[in-house]
C-alpha positions in Angstrom: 39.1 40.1 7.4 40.4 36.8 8.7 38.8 33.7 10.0 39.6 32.8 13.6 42.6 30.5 12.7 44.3 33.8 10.6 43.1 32.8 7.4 41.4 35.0 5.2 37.7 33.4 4.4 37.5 31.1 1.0 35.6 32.7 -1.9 32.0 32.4 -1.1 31.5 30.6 -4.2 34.1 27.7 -2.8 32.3 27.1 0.1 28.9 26.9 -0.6 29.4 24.7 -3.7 28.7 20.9 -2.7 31.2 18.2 -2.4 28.9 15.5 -4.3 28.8 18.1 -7.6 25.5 19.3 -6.4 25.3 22.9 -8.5 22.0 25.7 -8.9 21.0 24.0 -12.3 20.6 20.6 -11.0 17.1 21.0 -11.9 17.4 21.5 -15.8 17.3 17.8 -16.0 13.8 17.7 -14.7 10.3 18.1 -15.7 8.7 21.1 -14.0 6.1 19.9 -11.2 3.5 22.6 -11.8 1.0 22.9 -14.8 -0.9 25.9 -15.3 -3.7 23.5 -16.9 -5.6 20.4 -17.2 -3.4 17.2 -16.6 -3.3 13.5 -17.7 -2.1 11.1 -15.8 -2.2 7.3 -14.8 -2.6 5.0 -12.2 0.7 3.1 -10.6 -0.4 -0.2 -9.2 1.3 -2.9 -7.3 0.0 -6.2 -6.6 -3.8 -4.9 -7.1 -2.9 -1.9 -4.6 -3.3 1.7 -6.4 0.3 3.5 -5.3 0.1 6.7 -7.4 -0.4 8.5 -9.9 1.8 9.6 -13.0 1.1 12.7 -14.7 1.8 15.3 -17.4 0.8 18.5 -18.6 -0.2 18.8 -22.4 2.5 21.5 -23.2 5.2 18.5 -22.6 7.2 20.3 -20.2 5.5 19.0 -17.1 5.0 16.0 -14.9 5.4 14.1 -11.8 4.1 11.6 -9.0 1.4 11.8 -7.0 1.0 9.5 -4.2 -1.6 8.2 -2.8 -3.0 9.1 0.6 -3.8 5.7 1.6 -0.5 4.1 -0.1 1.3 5.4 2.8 5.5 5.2 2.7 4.8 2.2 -0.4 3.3 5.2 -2.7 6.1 7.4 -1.2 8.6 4.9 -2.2 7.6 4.7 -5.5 7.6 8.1 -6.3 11.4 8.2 -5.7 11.4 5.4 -9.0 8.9 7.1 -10.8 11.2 10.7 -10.5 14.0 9.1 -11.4 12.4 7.5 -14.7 10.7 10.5 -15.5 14.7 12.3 -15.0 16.2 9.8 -17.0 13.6 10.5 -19.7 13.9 14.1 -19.8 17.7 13.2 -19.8 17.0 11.3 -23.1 15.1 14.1 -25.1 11.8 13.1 -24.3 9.0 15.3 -23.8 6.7 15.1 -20.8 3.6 12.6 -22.5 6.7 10.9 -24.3 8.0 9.7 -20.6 4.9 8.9 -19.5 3.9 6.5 -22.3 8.0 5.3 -22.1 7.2 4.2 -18.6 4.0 2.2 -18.9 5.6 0.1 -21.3 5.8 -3.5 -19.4 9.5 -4.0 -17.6 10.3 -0.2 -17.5 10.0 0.5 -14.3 11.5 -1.4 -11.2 7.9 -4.0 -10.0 8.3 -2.4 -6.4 7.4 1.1 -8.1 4.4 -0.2 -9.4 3.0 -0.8 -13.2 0.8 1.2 -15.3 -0.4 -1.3 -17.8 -3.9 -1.4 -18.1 -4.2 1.8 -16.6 -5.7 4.3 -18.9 -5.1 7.7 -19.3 -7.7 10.1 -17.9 -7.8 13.6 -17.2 -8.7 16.1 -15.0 -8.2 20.2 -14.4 -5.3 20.5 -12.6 -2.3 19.2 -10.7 -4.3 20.0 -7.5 -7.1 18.4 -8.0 -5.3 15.0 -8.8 -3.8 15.5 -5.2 -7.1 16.3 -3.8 -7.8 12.6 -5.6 -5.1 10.9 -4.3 -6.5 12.1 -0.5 -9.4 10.4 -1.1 -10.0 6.7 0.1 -9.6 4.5 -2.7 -12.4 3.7 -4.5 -13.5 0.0 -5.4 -13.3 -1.2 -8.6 
């Protein structure tokens, strides 16, 4: 078997594997985005504005960023900085809650991301129902 110019095909190993280092386990350095249980998670704000919210599942091996609905692109945007924190935690040896707290501490993330100090934790039964949350208008505080 050739290829049209004569030469036999490369391995197919060779040609699907990135240029940039991209490789199958790229994900080992992150946090799994689904629990199979309750979640805790906290509120991202900027500038009064709530972006998002930051959660994690109780076992420590889950969490991730939730934007919300009426954020728009800004709680979009800020879930690219909050996935990269929560990476570079992981990347550090921390457990899901560990990066969570790690993050709200003031200065830790970059301001356009949004803060979580003076955000308390609170809970609720699933991953789903924080999106179903983050969908709804934003309540007054």
């Amino acid at each position: 078997m050739s290829t049209r110019d004569g030469r036999p095909p490369e391995p197919a190993v060779r040609r699907f594997t990135s240029p940039l280092g991209v490789s199958p386990d790229w994900r080992a350095g992150r946090f799994s985005t689904t629990a199979t249980g309750p979640v805790s998670y906290r509120v991202a704000v900027r500038d009064g504005v709530p972006l998002g919210y930051v959660w994690h599942d109780e076992s420590g091996g889950a969490a991730g960023w939730v934007p919300r609905k009426d954020a728009g692109d800004v709680g979009l945007n800020a879930g690219v900085s909050w996935a990269r924190g929560l990476r570079e935690q992981k990347a550090a040896g921390a457990d899901s809650r560990q990066a969570v707290e790690r993050l709200s501490e003031p200065g830790a993330m970059a301001p356009s991301a949004g803060a979580l100090t003076g955000s308390p934790v609170q809970g609720v039964e699933s991953v789903s129902a924080l999106r179903a949350l983050a969908a709804r208008p934003c309540p007054l505080e």
